[in-house]
C-alpha positions in Angstrom: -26.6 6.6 0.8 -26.4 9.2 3.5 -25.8 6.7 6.2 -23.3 4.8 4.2 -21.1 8.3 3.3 -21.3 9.1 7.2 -19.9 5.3 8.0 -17.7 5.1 5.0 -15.6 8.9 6.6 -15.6 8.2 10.0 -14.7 4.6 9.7 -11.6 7.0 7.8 -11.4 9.1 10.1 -11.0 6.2 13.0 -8.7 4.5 10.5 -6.2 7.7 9.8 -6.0 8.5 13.9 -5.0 4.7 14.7 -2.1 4.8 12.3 -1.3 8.3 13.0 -1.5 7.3 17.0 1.0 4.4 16.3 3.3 6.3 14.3 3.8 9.0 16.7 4.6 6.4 19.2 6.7 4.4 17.1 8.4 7.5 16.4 8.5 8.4 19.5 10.3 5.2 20.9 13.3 5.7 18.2 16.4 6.8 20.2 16.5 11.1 20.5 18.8 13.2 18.4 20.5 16.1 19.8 19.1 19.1 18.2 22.0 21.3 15.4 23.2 24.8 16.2 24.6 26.4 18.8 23.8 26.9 22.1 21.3 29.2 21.8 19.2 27.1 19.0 19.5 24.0 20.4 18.0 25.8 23.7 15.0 27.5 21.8 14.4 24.0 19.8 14.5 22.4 23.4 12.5 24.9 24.7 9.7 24.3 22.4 9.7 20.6 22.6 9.5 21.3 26.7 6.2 23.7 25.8 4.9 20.9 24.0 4.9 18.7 26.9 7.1 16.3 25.0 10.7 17.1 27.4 10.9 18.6 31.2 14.2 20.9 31.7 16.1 21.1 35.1 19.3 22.6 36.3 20.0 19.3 38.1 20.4 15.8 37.1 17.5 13.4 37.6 17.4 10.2 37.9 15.1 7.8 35.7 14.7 10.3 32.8 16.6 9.7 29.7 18.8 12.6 29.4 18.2 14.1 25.8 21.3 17.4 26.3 22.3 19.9 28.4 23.2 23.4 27.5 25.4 25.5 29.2 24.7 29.4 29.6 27.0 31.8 29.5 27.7 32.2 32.8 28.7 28.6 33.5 25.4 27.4 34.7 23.5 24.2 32.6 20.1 23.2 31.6 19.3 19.8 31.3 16.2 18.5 28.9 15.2 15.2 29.3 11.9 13.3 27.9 9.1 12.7 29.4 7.5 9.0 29.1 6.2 8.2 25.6 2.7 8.1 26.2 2.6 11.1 28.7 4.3 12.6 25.0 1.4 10.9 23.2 -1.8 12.6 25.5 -0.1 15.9 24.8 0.5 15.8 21.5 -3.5 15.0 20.7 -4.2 18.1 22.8 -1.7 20.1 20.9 -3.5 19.2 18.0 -7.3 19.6 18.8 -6.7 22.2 20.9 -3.4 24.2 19.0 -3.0 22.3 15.7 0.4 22.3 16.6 2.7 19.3 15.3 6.3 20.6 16.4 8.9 21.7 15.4 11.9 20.8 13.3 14.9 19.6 15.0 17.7 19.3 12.4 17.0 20.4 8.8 15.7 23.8 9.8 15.8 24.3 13.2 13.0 25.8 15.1 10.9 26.3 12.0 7.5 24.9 12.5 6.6 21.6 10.7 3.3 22.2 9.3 5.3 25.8 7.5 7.6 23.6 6.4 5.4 21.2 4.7 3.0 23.8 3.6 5.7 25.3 1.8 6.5 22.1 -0.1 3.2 20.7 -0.6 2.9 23.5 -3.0 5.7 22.2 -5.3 4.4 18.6 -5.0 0.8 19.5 -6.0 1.9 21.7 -9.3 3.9 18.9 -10.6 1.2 16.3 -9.9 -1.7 18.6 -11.3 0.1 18.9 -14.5 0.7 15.3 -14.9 -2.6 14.2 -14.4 -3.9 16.9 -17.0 -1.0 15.0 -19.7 -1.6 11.2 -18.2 -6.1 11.0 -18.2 -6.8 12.5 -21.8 -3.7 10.5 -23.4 -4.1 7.0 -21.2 -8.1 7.3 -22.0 -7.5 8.1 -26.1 -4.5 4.9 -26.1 -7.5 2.9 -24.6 -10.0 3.6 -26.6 -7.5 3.9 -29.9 -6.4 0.2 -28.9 -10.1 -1.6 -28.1 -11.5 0.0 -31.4 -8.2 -1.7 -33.1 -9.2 -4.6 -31.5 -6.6 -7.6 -32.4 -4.9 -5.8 -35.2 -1.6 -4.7 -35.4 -2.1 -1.0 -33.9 -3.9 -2.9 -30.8 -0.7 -5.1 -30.4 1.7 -2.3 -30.5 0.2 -0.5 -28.0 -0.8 -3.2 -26.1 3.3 -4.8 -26.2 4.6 -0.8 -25.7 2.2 -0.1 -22.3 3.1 -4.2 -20.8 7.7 -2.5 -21.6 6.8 0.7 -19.7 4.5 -0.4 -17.0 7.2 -2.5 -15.9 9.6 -0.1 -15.7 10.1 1.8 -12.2 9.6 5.6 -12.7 12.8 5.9 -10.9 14.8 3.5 -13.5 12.9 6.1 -16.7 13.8 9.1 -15.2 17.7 8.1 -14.3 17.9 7.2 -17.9 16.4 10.6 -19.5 18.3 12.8 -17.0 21.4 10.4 -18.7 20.4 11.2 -22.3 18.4 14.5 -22.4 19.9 16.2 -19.1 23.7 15.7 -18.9 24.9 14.3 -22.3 22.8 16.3 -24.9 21.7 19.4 -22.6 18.5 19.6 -24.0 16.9 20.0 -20.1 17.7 21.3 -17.1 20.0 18.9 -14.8 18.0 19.4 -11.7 14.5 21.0 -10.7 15.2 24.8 -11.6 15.8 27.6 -8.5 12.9 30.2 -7.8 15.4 33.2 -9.7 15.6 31.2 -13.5 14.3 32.3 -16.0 10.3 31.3 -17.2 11.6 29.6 -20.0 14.1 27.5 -17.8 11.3 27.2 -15.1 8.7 25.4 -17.9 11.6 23.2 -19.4 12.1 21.7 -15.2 8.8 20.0 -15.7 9.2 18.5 -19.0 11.0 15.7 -17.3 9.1 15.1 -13.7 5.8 15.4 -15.9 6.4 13.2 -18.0 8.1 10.4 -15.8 4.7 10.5 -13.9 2.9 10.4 -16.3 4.0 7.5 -18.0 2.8 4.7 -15.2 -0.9 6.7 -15.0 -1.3 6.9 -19.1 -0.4 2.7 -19.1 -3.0 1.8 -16.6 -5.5 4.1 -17.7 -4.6 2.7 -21.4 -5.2 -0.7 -20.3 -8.4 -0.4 -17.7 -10.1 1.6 -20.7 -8.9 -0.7 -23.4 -10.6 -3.7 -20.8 -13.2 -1.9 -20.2 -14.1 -0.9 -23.3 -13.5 -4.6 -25.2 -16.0 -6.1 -22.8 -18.8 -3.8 -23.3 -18.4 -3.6 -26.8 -19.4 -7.9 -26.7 -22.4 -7.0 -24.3 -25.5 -8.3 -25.2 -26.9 -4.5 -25.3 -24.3 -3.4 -27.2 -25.5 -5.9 -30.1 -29.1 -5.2 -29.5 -28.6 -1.7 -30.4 -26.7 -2.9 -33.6 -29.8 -4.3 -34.8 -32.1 -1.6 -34.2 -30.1 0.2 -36.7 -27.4 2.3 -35.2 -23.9 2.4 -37.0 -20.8 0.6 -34.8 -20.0 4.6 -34.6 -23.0 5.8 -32.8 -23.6 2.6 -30.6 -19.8 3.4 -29.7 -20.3 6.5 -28.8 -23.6 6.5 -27.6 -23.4 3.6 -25.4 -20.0 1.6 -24.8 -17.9 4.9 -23.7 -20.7 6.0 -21.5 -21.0 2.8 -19.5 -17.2 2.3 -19.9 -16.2 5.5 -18.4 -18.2 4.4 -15.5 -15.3 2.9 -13.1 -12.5 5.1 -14.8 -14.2 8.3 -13.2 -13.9 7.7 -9.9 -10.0 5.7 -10.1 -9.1 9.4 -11.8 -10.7 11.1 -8.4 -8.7 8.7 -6.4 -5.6 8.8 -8.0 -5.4 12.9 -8.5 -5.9 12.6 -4.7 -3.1 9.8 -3.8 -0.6 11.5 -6.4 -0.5 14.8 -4.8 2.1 13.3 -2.2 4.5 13.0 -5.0 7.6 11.1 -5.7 9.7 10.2 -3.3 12.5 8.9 -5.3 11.3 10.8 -8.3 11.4 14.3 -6.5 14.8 13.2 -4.5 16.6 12.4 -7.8 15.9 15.7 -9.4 16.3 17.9 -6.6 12.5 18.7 -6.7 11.9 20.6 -3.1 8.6 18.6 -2.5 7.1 16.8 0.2 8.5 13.5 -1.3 12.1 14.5 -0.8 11.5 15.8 2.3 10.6 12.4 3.9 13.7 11.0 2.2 15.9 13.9 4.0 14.1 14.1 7.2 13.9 10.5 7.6 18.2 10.1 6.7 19.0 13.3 9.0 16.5 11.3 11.7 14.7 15.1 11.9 11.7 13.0 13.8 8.6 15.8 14.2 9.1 16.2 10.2 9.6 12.8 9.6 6.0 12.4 11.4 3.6 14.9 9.3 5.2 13.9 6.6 3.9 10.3 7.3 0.8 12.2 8.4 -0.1 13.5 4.9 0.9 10.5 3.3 -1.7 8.2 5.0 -4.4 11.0 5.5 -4.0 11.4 1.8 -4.3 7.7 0.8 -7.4 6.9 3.0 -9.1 9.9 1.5 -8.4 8.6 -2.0 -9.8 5.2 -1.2 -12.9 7.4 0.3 -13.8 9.2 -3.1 -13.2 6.4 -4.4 -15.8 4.3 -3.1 -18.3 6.9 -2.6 -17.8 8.2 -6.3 -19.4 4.8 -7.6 -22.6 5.8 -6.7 -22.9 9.7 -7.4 -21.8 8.7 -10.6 -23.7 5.3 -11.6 -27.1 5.5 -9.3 -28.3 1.8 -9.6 -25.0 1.1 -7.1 -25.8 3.4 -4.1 -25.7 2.0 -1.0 -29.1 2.1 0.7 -30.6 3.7 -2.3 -34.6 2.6 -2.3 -35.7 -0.2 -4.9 
């Protein structure tokens, strides 16, 4: 099992730095922006990206560099900033990591603010919302499941079984258009958009009502049918019956035996998915003005703000391979009989 954890993170770990290597060169290769501001921000953004190693500056012209901007001084005299070849850029922007943990610097949506602050700073938002929702979504999706495979075939089991196929289908981002519609702007009930740091408590509670619960909704339909499935088939297992006839009630050999062995691959999906969620919404948090790392790629990725645009993509697919690594690793702490390499 030791062996298999070890392959299992730095096959990850290889994984996250190939895609992270040909992002930043993708990235890279996109045509530059001119950096906002004055004169004298445009020259500290530029000078940052030149201590970076990622542009050269010059008070002449050269020839065979694209030409980024120029800024002229005061007194007449001009800087030019040019960047250096892409995969010069790349070699210094691993050693700025390892070495720095430095991953620039934004160039447009706040200008010479570093990216990993900026980020940090909306991470924060991104994980509260996602925290509470998968407090509402697990307990409700796993009770619906179990409510619906103990109704098995009856008319409770078909009404939540018809009601979870309607809003599974549904995109989050259709849901939530329609309650800020009906609850936000035509009956007032909630807040229009994700409340400001100043509001009131009351008004700060009633902002999550909304993003919760639009979360929410997708986790607490497939967790209401995975446990429903799951649940139904272990209930017709042969050991299921065999414990019938020793003389248990339906009640305790429930209990007792189908949750336990049902709950087996829920576990570790809830691990995965707490993990995957805390990048939030992209639409979801853009729509109602949350200030999370969701909306952030949306802006940084229309205002073409490239070195935010990048750890943004960063988190995204560091947090999905880590997911998919509890994930699989989480099958055996929790069931021994599947770990990899255990002794038979």
């Amino acid at each position: 099992m030791g062996k298999y954890v070890i392959k299992r993170i730095l096959l990850a770990v290889l994984t996250a730095f190939i895609v992270l290597s040909l992002t930043f060169i993708l990235v890279k290769l996109l045509p530059p922006e001119k950096s906002v501001g004055n004169a004298v921000t445009r020259q500290a953004y530029y000078d940052n990206q030149v201590s970076l190693g990622y542009m050269i500056s010059s008070r002449f012209e050269i020839a065979g560099l694209e030409l980024v901007d120029f800024v002229t001084a005061k007194n007449g005299t001009r800087t030019y900033y040019y960047e250096v070849p892409v995969m010069e850029q790349y070699f210094n922007w691993i050693s700025n990591i390892l070495f720095h943990w430095e991953w620039g610097y934004s160039q447009i949506l706040e200008p010479n603010v570093s990216a990993t602050v900026i980020i940090g700073e909306r991470l924060v938002t991104s994980m509260k919302i996602n925290i509470v929702s998968v407090l509402v979504s697990v307990p409700i999706g796993i009770l619906l499941g179990i409510w619906a495979a103990l109704k098995k075939n009856t008319l409770t089991d078909h009404i939540i079984s018809t009601s979870v196929m309607i809003l599974i289908s549904l995109p989050s981002f259709v849901i939530i258009t329609f309650l800020m519609l009906l609850l936000c702007y035509n009956s007032h009930v909630l807040p229009t958009q994700w409340p400001n740091p100043t509001d009131p408590i009351g008004e700060k509670i009633l902002g999550y009502i909304l993003p919760v619960f639009c979360l929410s909704l997708g986790s607490i339909c497939g967790y209401c049918r995975f446990v429903r499935a799951e649940l139904c088939d272990v209930m017709a297992s042969d050991y299921l019956l065999l414990a019938r006839t020793k003389g248990l009630t339906r009640k305790q050999a429930i209990f007792r035996h189908a949750l336990k062995n049902a709950m087996v691959p829920i576990f570790p999906s809830i691990l995965a998915e707490f993990i995957g969620i805390l990048g939030g919404s992209m639409i979801l948090e853009n729509l109602y003005g949350i200030p999370g790392i969701g909306s952030l790629f949306v802006k940084s990725l229309t205002a073409k703000d490239y070195n935010i645009l990048f750890v943004d993509l960063a988190i995204f697919t560091t947090l999905g391979l880590l997911a998919g690594v509890v994930l699989d690793l989480s099958y055996g702490f929790i069931d021994p009989r599947i770990r990899m390499g255990a002794k038979k």
